[in-house]
C-alpha positions, 0 to 999 in steps of 0.5 A: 513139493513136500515131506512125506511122513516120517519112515523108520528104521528097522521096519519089520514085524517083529511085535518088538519093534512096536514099542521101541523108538526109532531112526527117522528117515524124512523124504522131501518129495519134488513133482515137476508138473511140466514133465511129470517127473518125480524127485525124493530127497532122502535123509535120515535124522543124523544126516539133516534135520528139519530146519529152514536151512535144510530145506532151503538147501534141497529147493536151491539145489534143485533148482540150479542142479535139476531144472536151470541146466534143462531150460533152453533160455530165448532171447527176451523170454523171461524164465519163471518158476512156479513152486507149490506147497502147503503153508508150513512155516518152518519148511516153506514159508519163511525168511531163510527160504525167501533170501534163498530163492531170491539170492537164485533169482538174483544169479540166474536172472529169473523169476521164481514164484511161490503159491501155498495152497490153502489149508483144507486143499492141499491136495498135489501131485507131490501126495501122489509120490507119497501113496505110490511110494507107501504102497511098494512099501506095503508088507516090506522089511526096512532093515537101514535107512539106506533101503529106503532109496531102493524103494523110492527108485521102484516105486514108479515104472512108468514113465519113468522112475522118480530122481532119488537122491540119498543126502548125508549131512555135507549136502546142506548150506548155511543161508545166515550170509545171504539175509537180504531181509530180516522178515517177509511180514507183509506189514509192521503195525500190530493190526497188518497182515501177518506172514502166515496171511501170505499166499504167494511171494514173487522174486524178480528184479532183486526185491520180493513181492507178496499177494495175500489173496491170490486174485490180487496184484502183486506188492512190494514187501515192506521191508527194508532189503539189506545193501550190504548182502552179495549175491552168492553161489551156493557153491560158496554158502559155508556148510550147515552140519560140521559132522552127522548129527546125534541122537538121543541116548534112550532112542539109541539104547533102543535101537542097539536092542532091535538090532538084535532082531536083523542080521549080522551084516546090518548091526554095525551100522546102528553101532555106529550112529552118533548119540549122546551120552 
């Protein structure tokens, strides 16, 4: 899994957009190594940010809507999920990502583990979406960010095309009540392991593991976990964003100028998009 760079919106080559700042559009790509199938997360920046609880809320969802409903449980058989990603703190390596999954974990009964690749090969087939996506892109005009979706949806024919899933901003869920742990550092004292020495986190049994190399065996985290916290279905997680988010003053100032450059039947969405004052 990973985030595909930024997209924006308008997209065209009209030599006025160059300078002019513009609506960003993040795709959280999923690659299922299993079965090869391919799932974009599409967001714009006023329907979701880049925080851990955005994140968090995709991976989750994910997991119990796109995966669970698929595996055929057998008896004695323990269920386990591998997630690859790079190391980035803020989207794959933190506490608020951690409780997650364990919280799932917990739920379903499973085994969920995460693995970051090290920094200089983290080459997956998640990039592979990103460049088949970026070549049907090639030479087309992107008036709304919406468009975006149509894309991802014809970027791949065979075997079959990508799981594309268009969010807005009551898709997302607030982990603040599910912190079974206050940190997923490996050790207290100054001289101890750090979080970003992490290679890879287990949740099974209602605690979390940690391996600093990948040949280890695995360690309960030193951590004191929280008795108080409840499992929680994610269905019940107070929502993240109230209403869509803002953007700023200047970039919406330069978006009502570039919208003078698309057509009538598109302007009305960038005179609608929320901005501060």
């Amino acid at each position: 899994m990973d985030t595909q760079p930024v997209l924006l919106a308008p997209k065209s080559n009209v030599s006025s957009l160059y300078y002019k700042t513009k609506l960003c559009t993040h795709n959280f790509c999923v690659f299922n190594l299993k079965n090869t199938d391919g799932y974009c997360f599409l967001r714009n920046e006023t329907d979701g940010g880049l925080t851990s609880d955005n994140y968090a809320t995709i991976i989750v969802k994910f997991i119990t809507e796109k995966l669970l409903p698929n595996i055929q449980r057998e008896p004695e058989k323990e269920i386990k999920i591998l997630l690859y990603s790079d190391g980035c703190a803020g989207q794959n390596r933190n506490i608020v990502l951690a409780n997650a999954l364990l919280n799932v974990a917990i739920l379903n009964n499973i085994t969920i583990e995460q693995k970051y690749l090290e920094v200089g090969h983290t080459q997956m087939e998640a990039d592979s979406m990103h460049a088949t996506i970026e070549r049907k892109l090639k030479n087309k005009i992107i008036h709304v960010p919406a468009e975006y979706a149509g894309v991802c949806l014809g970027a791949r024919k065979q075997p079959k095309p990508y799981n594309v899933s268009h969010l807005t901003h009551k898709f997302y869920k607030s982990f603040e009540s599910v912190q079974f742990y206050k940190s997923i550092r490996p050790g207290k004292a100054k001289e101890d392991a750090k979080v970003t020495d992490i290679r890879a986190l287990q949740y099974k049994t209602g605690n979390i593991y940690f391996k600093l190399r990948f040949t280890d065996e695995w360690q309960l985290l030193p951590q004191r976990r929280n008795e108080n916290i409840t499992v929680k279905p994610i269905e019940s997680l107070p929502d993240l964003h109230r209403s869509r988010l803002k953007i700023n003053s200047r970039k919406f100032n330069d978006l009502q100028e570039l919208k003078n450059t698309l057509s009538s039947d598109y302007r009305d969405y960038y005179d609608n998009i929320p901005h501060e004052d």
